[in-house]
VMD Tcl script that draws the C-alpha trace (Angstrom):
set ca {
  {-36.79 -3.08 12.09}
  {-35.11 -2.36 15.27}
  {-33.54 -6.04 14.89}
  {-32.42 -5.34 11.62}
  {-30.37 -2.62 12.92}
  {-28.42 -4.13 15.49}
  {-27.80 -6.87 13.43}
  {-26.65 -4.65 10.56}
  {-24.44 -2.48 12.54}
  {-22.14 -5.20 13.88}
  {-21.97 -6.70 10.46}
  {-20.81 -3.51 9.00}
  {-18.41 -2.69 11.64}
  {-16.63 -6.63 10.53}
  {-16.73 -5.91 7.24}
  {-14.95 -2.54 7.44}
  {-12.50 -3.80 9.60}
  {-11.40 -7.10 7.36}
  {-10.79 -4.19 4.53}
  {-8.64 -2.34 6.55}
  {-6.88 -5.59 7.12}
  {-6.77 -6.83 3.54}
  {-5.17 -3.80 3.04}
  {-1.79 -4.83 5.02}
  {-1.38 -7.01 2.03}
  {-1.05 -4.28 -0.62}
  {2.56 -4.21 -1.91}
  {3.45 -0.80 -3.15}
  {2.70 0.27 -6.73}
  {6.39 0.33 -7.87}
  {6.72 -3.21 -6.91}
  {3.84 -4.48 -8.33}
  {4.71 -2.75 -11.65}
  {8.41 -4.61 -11.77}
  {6.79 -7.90 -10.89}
  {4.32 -7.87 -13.22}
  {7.27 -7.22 -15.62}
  {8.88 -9.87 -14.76}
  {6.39 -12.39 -14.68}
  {5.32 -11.16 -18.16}
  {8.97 -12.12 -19.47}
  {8.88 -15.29 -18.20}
  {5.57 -16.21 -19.51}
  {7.31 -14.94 -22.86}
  {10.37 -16.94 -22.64}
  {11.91 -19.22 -25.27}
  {12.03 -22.51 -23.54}
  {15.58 -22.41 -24.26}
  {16.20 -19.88 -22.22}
  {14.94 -21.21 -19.42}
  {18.04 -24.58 -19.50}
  {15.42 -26.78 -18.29}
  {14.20 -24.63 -15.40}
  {10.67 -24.72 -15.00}
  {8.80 -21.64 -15.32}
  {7.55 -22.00 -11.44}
  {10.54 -21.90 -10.51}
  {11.69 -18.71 -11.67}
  {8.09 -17.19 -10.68}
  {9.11 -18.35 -6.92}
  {12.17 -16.55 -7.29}
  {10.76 -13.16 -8.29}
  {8.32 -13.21 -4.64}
  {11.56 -14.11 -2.70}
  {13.32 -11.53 -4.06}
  {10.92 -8.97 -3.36}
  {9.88 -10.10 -0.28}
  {5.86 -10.46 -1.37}
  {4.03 -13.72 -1.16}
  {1.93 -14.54 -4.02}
  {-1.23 -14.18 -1.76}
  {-0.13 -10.77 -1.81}
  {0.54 -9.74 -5.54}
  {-2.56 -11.72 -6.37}
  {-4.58 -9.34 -3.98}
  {-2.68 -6.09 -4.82}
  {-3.61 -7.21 -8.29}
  {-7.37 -7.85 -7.84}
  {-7.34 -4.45 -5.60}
  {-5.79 -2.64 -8.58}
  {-7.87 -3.97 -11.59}
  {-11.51 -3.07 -9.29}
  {-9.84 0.44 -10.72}
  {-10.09 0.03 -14.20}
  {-9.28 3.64 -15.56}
  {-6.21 3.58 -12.98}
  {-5.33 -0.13 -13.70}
  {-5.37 1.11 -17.63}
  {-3.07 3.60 -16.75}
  {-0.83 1.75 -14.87}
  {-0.83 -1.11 -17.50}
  {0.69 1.31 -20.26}
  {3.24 2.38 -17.74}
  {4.16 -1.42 -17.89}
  {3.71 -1.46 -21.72}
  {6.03 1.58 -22.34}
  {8.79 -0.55 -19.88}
  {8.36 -3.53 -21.56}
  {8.81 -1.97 -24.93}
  {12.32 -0.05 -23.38}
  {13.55 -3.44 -22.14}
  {12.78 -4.77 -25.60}
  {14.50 -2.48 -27.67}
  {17.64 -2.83 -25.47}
  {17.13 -6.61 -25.58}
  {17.32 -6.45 -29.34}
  {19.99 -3.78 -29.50}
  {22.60 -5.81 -27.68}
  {21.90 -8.53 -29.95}
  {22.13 -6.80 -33.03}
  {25.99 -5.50 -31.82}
  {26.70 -9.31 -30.41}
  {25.51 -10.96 -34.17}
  {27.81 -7.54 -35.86}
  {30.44 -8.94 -33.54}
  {30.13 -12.34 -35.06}
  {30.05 -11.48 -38.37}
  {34.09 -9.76 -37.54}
  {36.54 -12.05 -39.23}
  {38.07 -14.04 -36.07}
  {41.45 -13.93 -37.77}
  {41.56 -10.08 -37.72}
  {42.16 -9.52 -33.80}
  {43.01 -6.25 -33.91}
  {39.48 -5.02 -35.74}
  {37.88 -7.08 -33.20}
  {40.01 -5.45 -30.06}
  {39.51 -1.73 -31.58}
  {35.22 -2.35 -32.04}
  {34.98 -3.35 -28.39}
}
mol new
graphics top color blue
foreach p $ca { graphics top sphere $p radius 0.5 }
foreach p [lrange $ca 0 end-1] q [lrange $ca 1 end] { graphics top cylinder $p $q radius 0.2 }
display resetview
């Protein structure tokens, strides 16, 4: 038994100290949100839209410009979903954004396609709507 003990003790003390560790890679909750945005609107996008960019691409653009390697949103990620009532929380946060970026999205193309429907040879109706 007494061998049990020091060999548990040591083991415990490594494990709690690779958590704390881990931890460094957490990226802030904020972050993660917008990211996860992000990377949900890509996954969404018309090919089109993309002109021939591959999807990878764009993804390796999002962890540049916030700084966060995809070791670490892929940890922050796991840490946040071993949290499920939290994660569900956080998730209709995300939903709710989405849905606000939507509705824009489809408001500014409901006043470009009135725009286009404007007779081009009128110029001043098309100068006063702007």
């Amino acid at each position: 038994m007494r061998f049990f003990l020091i060999f548990l003790i040591p083991v415990l003390f490594l494990a709690s100290s690779c958590s704390d560790n881990d931890k460094t890679l957490l990226i802030e909750d904020e972050t993660y949100q917008k990211m996860f945005i992000e990377f949900a609107i890509i996954n969404h996008m018309d090919k089109k839209l993309l002109r021939n960019r591959p999807k990878e691409e764009l993804v390796d653009s999002i962890y540049e410009h916030y700084g966060v390697t995809q070791e670490q949103f892929r940890y922050t990620h796991d840490y946040f979903e071993s949290d499920i009532p939290e994660q569900l929380l956080r998730m209709e946060k995300i939903l709710i954004r989405l849905r606000t970026e939507s509705n824009r999205i489809d408001s500014i193309a409901k006043k470009n396609q009135q725009e286009l429907q404007i007779d081009p040879d009128n110029l001043p109706q098309r100068i006063r709507n702007r």
